[in-house]
C-alpha angles and dihedrals in degrees: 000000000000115000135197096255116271093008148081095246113127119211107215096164112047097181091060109151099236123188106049116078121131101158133034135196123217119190101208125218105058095020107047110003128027100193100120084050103166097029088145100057093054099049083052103069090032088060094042101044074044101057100031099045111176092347123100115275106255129208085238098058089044089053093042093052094039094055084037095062087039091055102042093040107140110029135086125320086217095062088037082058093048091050090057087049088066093043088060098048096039092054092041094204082128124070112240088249104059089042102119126206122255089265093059091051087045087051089058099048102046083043090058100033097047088058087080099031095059085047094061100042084056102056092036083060092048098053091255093114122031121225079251093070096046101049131055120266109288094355106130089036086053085054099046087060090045084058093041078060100054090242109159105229135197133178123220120198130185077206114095118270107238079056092051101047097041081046093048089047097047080054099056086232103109094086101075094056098088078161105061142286096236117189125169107280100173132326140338099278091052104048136356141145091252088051104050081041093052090042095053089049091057108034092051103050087240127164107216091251089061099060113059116197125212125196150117110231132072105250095061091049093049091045093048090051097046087050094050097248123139105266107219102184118206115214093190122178092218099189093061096021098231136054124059123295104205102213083064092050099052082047099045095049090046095050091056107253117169111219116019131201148157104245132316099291088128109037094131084064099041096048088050085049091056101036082067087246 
């Protein structure tokens, strides 16, 4: 597998158009913060005590919500929530009645979610954790020499966006997204990743080639690559921040990204790489 030169960045797609990048899209938690670290773990349970109820958790429910929260990382909580909502009623271990909408789900699992989040935002603003340990490997350096390049940057979260914005602040990253910090804020057809993608195209006069996308969920690189931008996956080991995590790697490739790696250790070297150098 070809590789950018001194680095772990695999090339998948050797005809990418290089040279002419202006914006750049982040998704935000796995490829810059990892603040909600373990997200996962936490939806899971939440789906499976969701669907079964009272009844006894099968191996079934456990396969079907595991290859759902692979398959929907990256968008909204909300349609993740919605797609539990049919899980429940297509499995029918739940009586009607105790059935909740898409927004109680969602309830459970920030409640739950936000526990550790909050922990860490606290000890990250009292000098217990460094900004090291809440971001991905090279992450905030890599934006600083996007911004060096005059690239106009924005950050798209499936996250809502009170919680983006508040988490890329605590950060101290939000300074470098002249574009916009977008969350989800409703539904679809309010706000997703296709459609701040679609609009910065547009608005901003852009051929595909000219817009790169970051991020380490499937959606983003799907929508990158159905809009014509240049798909950069993520692989990111979130736990440690930095390395490859091998479930990322099998859904990134299969989405269609373009370059892979494992976090921004080399971002001198990929920038080059982009700029055409």
């Amino acid at each position: 597998m070809d590789a950018i030169p001194g680095t772990e960045i695999r090339i998948l797609n050797k005809n990418l158009e290089c040279g002419k990048i202006k914006h750049a899209i982040f998704d935000f938690d796995g490829t810059i913060s990892i603040l909600r670290e373990g997200w996962e773990k936490i939806m899971e349970p939440v789906m499976i005590e969701s669907i079964c109820g009272d009844q006894p958790v099968t191996e079934t429910v456990i396969l079907r919500v595991r290859e759902f929260i692979d398959e929907t990382t990256g968008i909204q909580t909300i349609l993740q929530m919605e797609g539990l909502v049919e899980m429940v009623k297509e499995f029918g271990l739940v009586p009607k009645d105790k059935i909740l909408d898409a927004w109680g789900y969602k309830r459970i699992y920030n409640d739950r979610l936000m526990v550790p989040v909050r922990q860490r935002i606290s000890e990250l603003q009292s000098g217990r954790k460094s900004l090291n340990e809440c971001t991905v490997k090279g992450s905030v350096d890599f934006c600083q020499r996007l911004h060096d390049q005059r690239v106009i940057m924005y950050t798209a979260s499936g996250t809502d966006q009170e919680d983006v914005r508040n988490e890329a602040n605590v950060l101290g990253v939000d300074k470098w997204f002249k574009g916009g910090v977008y969350g989800a804020i409703g539904s679809v057809e309010e706000y997703s990743k296709d459609k701040v993608i679609k609009e910065i195209l547009r608005n901003n006069q852009l051929h595909g080639a000219e817009l790169v996308v970051l991020g380490d969920g499937p959606v983003e690189i799907r929508n990158a690559k159905e809009n014509g931008a240049i798909a950069i996956g993520i692989a990111s080991n979130e736990v440690t921040g930095c390395g490859w995590e091998q479930r990322k790697i099998e859904r990134l490739t299969k989405a269609g990204c373009d370059l892979l790696m494992p976090d921004f250790s080399h971002g001198k070297e990929l920038l080059a790489y982009l700029m055409g150098a």
